[in-house]
Structure formats: structure tokens, C-alpha cells
N, C-alpha and C positions, 0 to 999 in steps of 0.2 A: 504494500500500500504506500508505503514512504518513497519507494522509487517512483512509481506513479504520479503522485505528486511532486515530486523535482522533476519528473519528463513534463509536463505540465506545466511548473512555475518556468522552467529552461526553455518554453514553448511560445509562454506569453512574454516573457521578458524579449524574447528575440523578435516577435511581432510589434513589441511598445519600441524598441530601438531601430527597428525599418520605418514605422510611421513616423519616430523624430528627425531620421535623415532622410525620409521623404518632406519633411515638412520644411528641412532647413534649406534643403532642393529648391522647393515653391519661392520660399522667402529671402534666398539669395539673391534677388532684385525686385524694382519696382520701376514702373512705368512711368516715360516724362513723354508729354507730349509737347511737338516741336513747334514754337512759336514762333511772329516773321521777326526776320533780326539774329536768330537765335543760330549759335556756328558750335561746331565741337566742341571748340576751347572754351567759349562760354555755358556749354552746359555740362562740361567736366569741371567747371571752376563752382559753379553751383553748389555744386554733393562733393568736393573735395575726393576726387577720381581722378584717375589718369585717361585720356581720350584712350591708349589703346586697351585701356580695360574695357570702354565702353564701345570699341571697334570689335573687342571680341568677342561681345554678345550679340554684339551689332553687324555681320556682315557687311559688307561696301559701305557701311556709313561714310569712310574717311574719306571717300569719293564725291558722295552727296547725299542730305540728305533732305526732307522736305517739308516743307507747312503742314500740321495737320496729322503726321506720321507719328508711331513711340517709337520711343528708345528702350528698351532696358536699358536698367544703369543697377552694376552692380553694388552691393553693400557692403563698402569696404570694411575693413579691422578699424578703419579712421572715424569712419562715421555710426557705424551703428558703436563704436564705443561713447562716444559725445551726444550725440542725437539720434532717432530714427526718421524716416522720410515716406509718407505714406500715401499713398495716391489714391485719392476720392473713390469709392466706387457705390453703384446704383443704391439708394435705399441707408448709406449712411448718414447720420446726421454729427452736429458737433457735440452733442451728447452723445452720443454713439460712442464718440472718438475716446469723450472722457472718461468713458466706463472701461474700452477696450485697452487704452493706453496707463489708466489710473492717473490720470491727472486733471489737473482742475480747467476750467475755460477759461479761465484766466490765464493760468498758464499758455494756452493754448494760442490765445488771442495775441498775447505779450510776444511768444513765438513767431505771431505770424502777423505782423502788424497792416499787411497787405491783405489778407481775409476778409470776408465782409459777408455779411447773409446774403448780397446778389451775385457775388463771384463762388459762392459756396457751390462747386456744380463736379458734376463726375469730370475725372481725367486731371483737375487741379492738384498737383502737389504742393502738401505742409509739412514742418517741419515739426515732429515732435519733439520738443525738450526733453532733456535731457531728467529725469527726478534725482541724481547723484549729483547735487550740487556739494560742493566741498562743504560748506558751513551746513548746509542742512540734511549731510548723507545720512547722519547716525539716526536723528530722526525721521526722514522721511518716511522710513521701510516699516517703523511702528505705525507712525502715525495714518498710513493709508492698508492697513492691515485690517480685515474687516474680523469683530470678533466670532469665533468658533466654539459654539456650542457640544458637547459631546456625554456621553453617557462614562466615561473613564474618569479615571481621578485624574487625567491632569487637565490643566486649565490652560484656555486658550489665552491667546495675546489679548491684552488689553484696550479697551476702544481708544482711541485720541480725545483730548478736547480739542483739538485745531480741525479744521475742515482746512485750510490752508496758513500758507507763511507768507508775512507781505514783506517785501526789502524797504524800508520808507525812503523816500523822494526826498529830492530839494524842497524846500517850500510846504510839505505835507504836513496836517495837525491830525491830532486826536481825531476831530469832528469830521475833517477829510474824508480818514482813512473809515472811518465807519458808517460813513455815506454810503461810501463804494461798495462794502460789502454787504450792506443793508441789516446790522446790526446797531444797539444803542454805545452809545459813549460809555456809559457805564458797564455795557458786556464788555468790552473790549480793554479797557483796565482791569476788569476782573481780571479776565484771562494773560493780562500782562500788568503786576501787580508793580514795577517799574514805573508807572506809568505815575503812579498816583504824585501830585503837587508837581510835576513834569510840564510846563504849558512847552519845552522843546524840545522837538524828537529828535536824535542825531541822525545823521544822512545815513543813510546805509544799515540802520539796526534792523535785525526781522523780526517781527513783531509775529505771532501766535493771533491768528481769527477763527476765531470758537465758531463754535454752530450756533445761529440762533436759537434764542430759549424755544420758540416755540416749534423748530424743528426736534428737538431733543427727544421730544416725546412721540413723533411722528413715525412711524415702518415705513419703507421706503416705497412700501406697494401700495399706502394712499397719497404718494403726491405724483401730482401730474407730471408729466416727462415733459423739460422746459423745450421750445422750440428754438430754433436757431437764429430765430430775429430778435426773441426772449435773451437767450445769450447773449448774442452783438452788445446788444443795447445795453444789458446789465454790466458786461466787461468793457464798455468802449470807456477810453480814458477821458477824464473832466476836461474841459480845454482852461487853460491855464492864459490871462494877458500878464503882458511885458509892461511892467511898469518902465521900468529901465532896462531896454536890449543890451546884455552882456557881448559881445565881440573882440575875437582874438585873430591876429592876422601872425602868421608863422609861415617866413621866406628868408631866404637867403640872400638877406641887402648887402652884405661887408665880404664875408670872410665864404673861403671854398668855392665860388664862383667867379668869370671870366667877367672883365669890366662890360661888356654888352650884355651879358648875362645880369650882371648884379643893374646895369641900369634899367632892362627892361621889369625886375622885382618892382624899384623904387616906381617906375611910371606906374604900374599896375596899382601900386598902394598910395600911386599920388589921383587915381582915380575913384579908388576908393574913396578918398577923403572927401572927393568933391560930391560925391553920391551923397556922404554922411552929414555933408553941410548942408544940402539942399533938402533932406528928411527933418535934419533938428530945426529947419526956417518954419516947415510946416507943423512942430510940435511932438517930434517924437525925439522923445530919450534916449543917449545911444551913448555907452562907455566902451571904447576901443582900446582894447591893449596888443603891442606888437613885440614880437618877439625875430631876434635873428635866428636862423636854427640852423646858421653853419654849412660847412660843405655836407657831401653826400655820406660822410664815413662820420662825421660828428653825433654824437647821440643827443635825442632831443628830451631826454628823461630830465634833465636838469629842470627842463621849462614845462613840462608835464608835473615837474614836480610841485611846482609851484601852488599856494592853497589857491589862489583866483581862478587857478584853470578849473577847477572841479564846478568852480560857478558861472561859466560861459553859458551862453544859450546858442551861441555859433561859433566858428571856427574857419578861419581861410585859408590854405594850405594846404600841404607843404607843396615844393617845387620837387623835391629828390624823390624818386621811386623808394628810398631805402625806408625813408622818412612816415607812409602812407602808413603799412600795415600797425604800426605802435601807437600813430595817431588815431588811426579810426578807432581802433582796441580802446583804448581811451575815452573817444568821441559816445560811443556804445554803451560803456559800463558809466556815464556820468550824463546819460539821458541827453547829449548837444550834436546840431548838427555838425558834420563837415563837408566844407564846399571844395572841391577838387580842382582848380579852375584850369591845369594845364596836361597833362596826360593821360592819352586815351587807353594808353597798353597795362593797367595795371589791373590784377581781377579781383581786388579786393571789394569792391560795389557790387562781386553774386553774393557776397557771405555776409554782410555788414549793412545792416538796415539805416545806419544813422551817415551813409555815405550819398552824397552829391556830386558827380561825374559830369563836369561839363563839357567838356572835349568827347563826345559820342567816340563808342569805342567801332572799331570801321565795321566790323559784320550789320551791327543795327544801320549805322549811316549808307552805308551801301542796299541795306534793304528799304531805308527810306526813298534813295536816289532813285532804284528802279521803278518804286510804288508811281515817283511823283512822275518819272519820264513815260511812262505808258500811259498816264493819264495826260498828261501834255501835247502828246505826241502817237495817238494813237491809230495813227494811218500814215505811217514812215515807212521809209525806205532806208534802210541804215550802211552807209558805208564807213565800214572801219581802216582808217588809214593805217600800215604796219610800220611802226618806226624801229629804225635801224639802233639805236639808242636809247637807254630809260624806260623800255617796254618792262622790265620784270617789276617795276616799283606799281605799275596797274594791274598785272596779270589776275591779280583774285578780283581786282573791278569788272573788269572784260570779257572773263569767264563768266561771272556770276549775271551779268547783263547779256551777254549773247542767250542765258538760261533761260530767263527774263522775256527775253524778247522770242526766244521760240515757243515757250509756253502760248504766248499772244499772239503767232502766226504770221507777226511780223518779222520780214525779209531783213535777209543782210547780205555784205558781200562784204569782200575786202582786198583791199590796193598795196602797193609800197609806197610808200614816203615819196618814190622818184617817178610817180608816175605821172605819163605826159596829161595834156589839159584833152586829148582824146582820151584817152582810157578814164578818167572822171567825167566826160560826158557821157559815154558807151555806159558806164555804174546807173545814170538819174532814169528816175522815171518818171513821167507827167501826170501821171495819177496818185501820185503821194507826195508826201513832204519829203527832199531827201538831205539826209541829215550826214554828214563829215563827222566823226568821234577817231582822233588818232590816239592811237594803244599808249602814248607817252605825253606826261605832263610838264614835258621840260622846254624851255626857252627854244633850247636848239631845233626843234622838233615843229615848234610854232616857225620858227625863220626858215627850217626849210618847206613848210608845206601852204605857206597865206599866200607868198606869190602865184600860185599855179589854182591856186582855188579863187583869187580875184579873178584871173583873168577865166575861170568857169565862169563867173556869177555874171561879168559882164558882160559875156559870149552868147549866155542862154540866160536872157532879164524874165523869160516868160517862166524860170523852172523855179520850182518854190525849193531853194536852199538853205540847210545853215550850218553852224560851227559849233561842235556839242564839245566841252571842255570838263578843266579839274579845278578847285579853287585855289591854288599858286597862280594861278593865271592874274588876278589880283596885283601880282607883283611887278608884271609885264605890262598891264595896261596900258600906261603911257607909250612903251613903245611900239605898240599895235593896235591904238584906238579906234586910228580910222579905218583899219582893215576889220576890226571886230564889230565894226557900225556897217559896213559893208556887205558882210559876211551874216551878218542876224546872228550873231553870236550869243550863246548860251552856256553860263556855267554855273555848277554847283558849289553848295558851300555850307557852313554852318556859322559864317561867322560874312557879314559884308555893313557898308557902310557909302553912301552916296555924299562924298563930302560937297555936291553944291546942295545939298539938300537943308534946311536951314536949322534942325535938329545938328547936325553935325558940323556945320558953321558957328552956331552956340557954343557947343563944348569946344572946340578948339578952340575960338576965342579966348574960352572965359581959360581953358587950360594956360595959355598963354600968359596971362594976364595973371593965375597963382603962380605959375612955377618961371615966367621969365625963359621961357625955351618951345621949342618945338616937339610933338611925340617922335618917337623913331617913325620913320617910313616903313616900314616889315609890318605885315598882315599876319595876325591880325595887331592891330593896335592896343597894345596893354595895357595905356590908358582907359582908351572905351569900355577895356573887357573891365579893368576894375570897376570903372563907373556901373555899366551893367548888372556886374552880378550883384555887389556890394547896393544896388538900388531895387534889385530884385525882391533877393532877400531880407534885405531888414525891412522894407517897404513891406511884405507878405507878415513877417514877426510880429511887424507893429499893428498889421490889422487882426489877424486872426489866431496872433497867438500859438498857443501847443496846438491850436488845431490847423494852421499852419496847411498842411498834405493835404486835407481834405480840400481846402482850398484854394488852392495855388491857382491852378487854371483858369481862376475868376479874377485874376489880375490882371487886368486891361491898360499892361504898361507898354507903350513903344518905345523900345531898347534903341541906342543909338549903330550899334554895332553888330551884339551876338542876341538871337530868338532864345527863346526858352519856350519848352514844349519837352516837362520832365515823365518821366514814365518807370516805374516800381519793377523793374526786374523779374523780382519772384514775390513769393508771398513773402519772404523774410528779409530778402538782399534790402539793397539802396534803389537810389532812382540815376538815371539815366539822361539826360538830354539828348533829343531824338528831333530836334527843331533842326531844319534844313530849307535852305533857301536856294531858287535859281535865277539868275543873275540873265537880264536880256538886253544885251545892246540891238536898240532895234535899228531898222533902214532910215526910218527918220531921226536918227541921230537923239534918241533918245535911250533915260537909262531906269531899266522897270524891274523892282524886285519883288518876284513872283514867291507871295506869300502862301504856303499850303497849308490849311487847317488838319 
């Protein structure tokens, strides 16, 4: 009989250990669906994966992949130790979530600051947090232990009195915090007996949230199961106004940078200034503190260290790539924004919700550029001129637009740089617009190809031509204005400025008139740009506060230089600028900046 029963237990034990590595099988990924804009690197930088991890779940992905398509993406040792990532499916709710994951909505919400009960939809991935938080490891695992009943002498874990742990805020009271959770003042000293003759809470303490009294007495099987808009609404956070906008500007003015380097900082921050002047005229509060933060290998702990930084409400900065990931980290755990104003290659804005990315990173800028030329141009004839020089610095534009353009069944062809003013006639065709794009955005490339396209345009006045470009072209103008007025030239850009325009006649004036000089010539202008951002944002602070995001796109400011048109990444990351502009010198000598909503 005793053998029987160990063939038996030896039977089931090896059945329970096939269904756990079947189960770890199933749960070795989750699915992302591919959004426009969205390239490998950026949705490896996401989930903190390596693309060819997610090329080898992914067959040809590294080839191409598409709008609309998933991914698997596997669950590295990285991330499912830190967080897990779980993708919506049919008939879940966010209660659902907090039942299956054991964690609160709150949690949940704070996780994914991007979530909302109208984006709440199948195929969405969120980030689960992490319950292993270092200060609150030892208790979490008691405190969300549900107790067990049994007929044995020994006795289950004990219930918690917390239903959750709050980290308190800047600024946060007693009366705050028990708003939010929708318990009394009084419950909440109870349960944090610290508290008593306390009217100030230090930043950062975690505070213990009891269950309401009158849930204590409640089984769980007579309260109703909250809805998801119930949720939202319960966890979305207070919006908080800016009495006085804190602001921190961290650049490399002095030391570790190249003297054109170090003056393009100062212009940037000398545009800032005038931004901040022309905010405190109309009544808003605004204390700026600046910091140098050295060359690239300088560590900027020193001025992170500092007690002022933990009370900023924004941040502008840094210039060094090395600089970015310790700043955000920073920016993140002390609730402030950070505005990014100059490089697009860094991937800290998938993981970092409190990041500001102004420089569009190229995958999204290039899927804007395609969106906006198909709608512009959606009965063309496309010849691509092949340039003998500087083709490899376009090659993922050219690809990804010839992609573009087959989807939409729109034609192409394509010439060499030296070809005669016959073989670009032989390219046109009188039933479409036909449009000139050479594979290269360089000077050289422009001198050798305007000549031979003038004398097309003026050979055949009856064919509808033009000149599709890059925004460096910017830099050339002057020396190919009237060939670009000629030509109906068109180029893209994220950043332009029409200095007869009388917006940009003002700030340079008045620039001249503070600083006694000129801005540098090089596009974009870092004056403007500080002006711009620096008017943006604190302009947006000042009106709406911590609610700030929700609002943004209700600000109806014409920028002198750079659009703003920000967009949230994932449900957790940062936001994005995705504002792109086309630039058209028309045949009437005119200059029209072709704004797309």
C-alpha cells in the first residue's frame, strides 16, 4: 500500500512540475502592439531588452516591422525582477489587475501615469510595480496576506491594518492625505500615532492607510466591485497650483565644453531669461536657479545634492548624454519635470515618466514626415535623385519613405545626381505633381543638382514640379533662395522660424537690445529655443499646475521658432515632441509654414 502511494505522490508531483514549466513556457512573454513612430530600439528600450532578444521571438522583425502588428517581447531576469508588464486582454478590468497582481490602484495608477479609463482597452500595455520596494519589502508580504482560516492548531498570518503605504509628497498634510484615501483625519493618526501634534509631515515618510472603519466590518462579497472610471477618478492625483514656479537650469556654461559650445548654453539661457521676464510682467512667480554641470565626465551629484533641488517643480537640462540618466532618476523620485531641450538619441524618455524630449527622437519624426507628405502630396510622382555623397546619413529616411509611398501606390523612380535635363524630363509626368527628393542633405549635393532642375522647370513651365528636402537646408538658404522660390521648394523640420515675420523681428530686436550682440546664425537658434521652451512650460505650470499633462494641448501659444505637439510614449515613459513643420518656398516668392495638426 505504501508503495502505491509514493507511485502516486511521484505521479502527481511530476504532473504539478510539467504544468509549472508549461506555465513559465506561456509566460515567458507578452505582447506589444506596434505603434506609428515606434522602431526596435525604441520598443527594446521600453521593457529594458535587447532588440535581438526580441528579433528572436520575432522572426524578420529586424527587417521591418509594422503599425498595428505584436511583438512578443521577452521577460527578461531585468525586468520581471523590478516590475512585471502585462498586456490588457478581453474582459479585464483594473480591479481585475489588483486582485491578480495584489496590488492597490493606486499603485497601479502611480505606475502608469499614462492610463486613463478611455485608453483602458485590450492590447494596451502597463507596467506592474514592483511590491519589493526596499523600505516596504519586510512588510508588504504581511500586510497583503489574506488571513487563513483552518481547523489545525496552527494559526494563520495575521490581517494588516494598512490596506496600503503612502510615501508623502512635497507640500502634502494630514487633511490631504486622507482626502485621497477617503478616510477621517482622525483614522489616519490613529493608524500613524506619529502623527499626533505633527501639523508637518517630512517629504518622503510612509505613512500606514488603514481601512476604513466602516469597511472593517464589511466580507468582501457584499461590496460592489469598483468600476474603472470609479478607480480613475478615486486615484487621479489633486492638481496642485504654483504659487511660486521653482526652476532649475543645469548646462555647461564654463568648464568641459568648446567656446561655440559653451556660447550656444549661454544664448539658450539668455532666452530663457527673456521668456521669464515676459511671464513675471504678466504676474507669474518664477524663482530660477542655475547651475554649471561641467564637462561630460564631471559628476553632477554635487548639485543634485543640493537641499533646493528636491524642491524644483522643473528642470532644464543637461547638454551631456552622461548627464541625462542621474538627472531624470532624480527628476522621478522628487515628483519634477525634466525638459530635455537638445538630444534626440538618448532612451531614457521609454522608462522615465517625468522626462521631456524635445528634439523628436528620428523613428517618430520620420513617421510624422511620411504621415504629413502623403497627405500633402497625395497624387505625386516621386523622383529620387541618387547622390554620389552623404546618401548613408538619409538611408533609414529613404527606405522608410519609399515604404510609405508604396503602401499608397504612389510611383517612384530614380536618377543620378549627373543626370542630363533629358533624362529628368523622360522621369515627369503631367498627371501628377512631380516631386525631386535627393537621397542627400548636404550643401554639395544641393550645388550639384539646382542647376539642371532650373533649367527643367523653365523648359516644361506647364509641369507641376518641386524640390522635397531635409531641414539643414535652413543653413543654405541664403545661398539658394532664388533657386528654392523657383523650384516650389519644400522642406521639413521640427524647429523653423521666418525672421521677416514680425514675431521674430521682436525677439531679435528686443535680444539685441539685452545682450548687446547678435544670436549665432546655426539653426536652430538657441536663443528662440530657450525662449520657446522656457515660455512653454512655465506658461503651462503657471496655468494648470500639477495638472499641467492633462493640459498642455490647450495652450494656444505661437512659438517663435520650435512647435510643441508632446505625446506620452507608453503608459509609464515620458512624453515626446512629435511637432513637425514643412517649410514652402512658393513660385510667388513667398515663404509658408505649413502647420499640421
Amino acid at each position: 500500500m505504501k508503495t502505491i502511494n509514493r507511485i502516486i505522490c511521484s505521479l502527481l508531483l511530476a504532473g504539478a512540475c510539467s504544468f509549472d514549466a508549461t506555465a513559465q513556457e506561456n509566460q515567458s512573454y507578452f505582447l506589444h502592439t506596434i505603434e506609428k513612430g515606434q522602431s526596435l530600439y525604441s520598443i527594446a528600450s521600453m521593457y529594458g531588452v535587447s532588440q535581438t532578444d526580441i528579433i528572436k521571438l520575432n522572426p524578420g522583425s529586424d527587417d521591418k516591422i509594422f503599425i498595428g502588428h505584436t511583438l512578443r517581447i521577452p521577460r527578461s531576469a531585468a525586468n520581471t525582477l523590478a516590475e512585471t508588464y502585462h498586456t490588457i486582454k478581453a474582459g479585464e478590468t483594473l480591479y481585475r489587475l489588483t486582485m491578480k497582481y495584489n496590488v492597490s490602484a493606486k499603485a497601479l495608477c502611480d505606475a502608469n501615469p499614462g492610463l486613463s479609463a478611455e485608453n483602458f482597452r485590450i492590447g494596451q500595455v502597463i507596467r506592474i510595480p514592483s511590491t519589493t520596494d526596499a523600505t516596504l519589502a519586510s512588510s508588504a508580504e504581511t500586510q497583503n496576506t489574506p488571513v487563513i482560516i483552518t481547523n489545525s492548531s496552527i494559526q494563520g498570518p495575521v490581517e494588516s491594518r494598512c490596506r496600503d503605504m503612502h510615501k508623502v509628497k512635497r507640500k502634502e498634510t494630514i487633511f490631504s492625505i486622507s482626502r485621497e484615501y477617503g478616510i477621517s483625519e482622525a483614522e489616519l493618526i490613529a493608524a500613524n500615532p506619529e502623527l499626533k501634534g505633527n501639523n508637518q509631515i517630512k517629504k518622503g515618510t510612509f505613512l500606514c492607510i488603514p481601512y476604513p472603519q466602516a469597511q472593517t466590518v464589511q466580507s468582501p462579497q457584499s461590496q460592489a466591485t469598483p468600476t474603472d472610471s470609479e478607480l480613475f477618478l478615486e486615484n487621479r492625483k489633486k492638481t496642485e497650483q504654483f504659487s511660486t514656479i521653482k526652476a532649475a537650469v543645469i548646462l555647461p556654461f564654463l568648464d568641459g565644453v568648446s567656446k561655440s559650445e559653451s556660447a550656444r548654453m549661454v544664448e539658450y539661457y539668455e532666452g530663457l531669461l527673456m521668456a521669464i521676464d515676459s511671464l513675471k510682467r504678466t504676474g507669474t512667480s518664477i524663482d530660477l536657479y542655475t547651475y554649471d554641470s561641467g564637462s561630460e565626465n564631471t559628476s553632477i551629484n554635487s548639485i543634485l545634492g543640493k537641499n533646493e533641488m528636491k524642491e524644483m517643480d522643473i528642470i532644464f537640462g543637461p547638454l551631456h548624454q552622461q548627464h541625462i540618466k542621474p538627472l531624470a532618476e532624480f527628476a522621478k523620485k522628487h515628483d519634477t519635470r525634466l525638459v530635455i531641450p537638445f538630444t534626440s538619441k538618448d532612451n531614457t524618455v521609454f522608462q522615465n515618466s517625468a522626462v521631456y524630449q524635445i528634439n523628436t527622437p528620428q523613428s517618430y519624426l520620420y513617421s510624422e514626415v511620411y504621415d504629413h507628405f502623403v497627405r500633402q502630396f497625395p497624387n505625386a510622382n516621386i523622383i529620387f535623385i541618387e547622390a554620389s555623397q552623404g546618401a548613408q546619413n538619409k538611408a533609414e529616411f529613404i527606405k522608410g519613405l519609399k515604404e510609405e509611398l508604396r503602401s499608397h501606390s504612389i510611383p517612384t523612380k530614380s536618377l543620378k545626381e549627373n543626370a542630363t535635363v533629358e533624362s529628368l524630363k523622360a522621369a515627369l509626368r503631367t498627371d501628377r505633381e512631380n516631386i525631386f527628393i535627393p537621397t542627400s542633405g548636404s550643401n554639395l549635393t544641393l550645388i550639384k543638382i539646382l542647376p539642371q532642375l532650373t533649367l527643367l522647370v523653365r523648359e516644361n513651365p506647364e509641369s507641376r514640379i518641386h524640390l522635397f528636402g531635409y531641414p539643414e537646408w535652413q543653413t543654405y538658404t541664403k545661398d539658394h533662395l532664388e533657386a528654392f522660390f523657383e523650384l516650389d521648394t519644400y522642406f521639413y523640420s521640427s524647429f523653423y522660424t521666418n525672421n521677416l515675420l514680425p514675431a521674430a523681428i521682436n525677439f531679435t530686436k528686443n535680444y539685441r537690445k539685452w545682450y548687446g550682440k547678435e544670436m549665432d546664425e546655426r539653426y536652430p537658434k538657441f536663443g528662440m529655443l530657450g525662449f520657446d521652451t522656457g515660455y512653454f512650460f512655465l506658461k503651462g505650470l503657471s496655468r494648470y499646475g500639477s495638472s499641467f499633462e492633462k493640459h498642455m494641448q490647450e495652450l494656444e501659444l505661437v512659438p517663435i521658432q520650435t512647435g510643441f505637439k508632446f505625446q506620452r510614449v507608453n503608459n509609464w515613459g515620458g512624453f515626446i515632441n512629435k511637432k513637425v513643420f514643412f517649410v514652402h518656398f512658393t513660385k510667388n516668392f513667398e515663404l509658408i509654414k505649413l502647420d499640421f495638426d
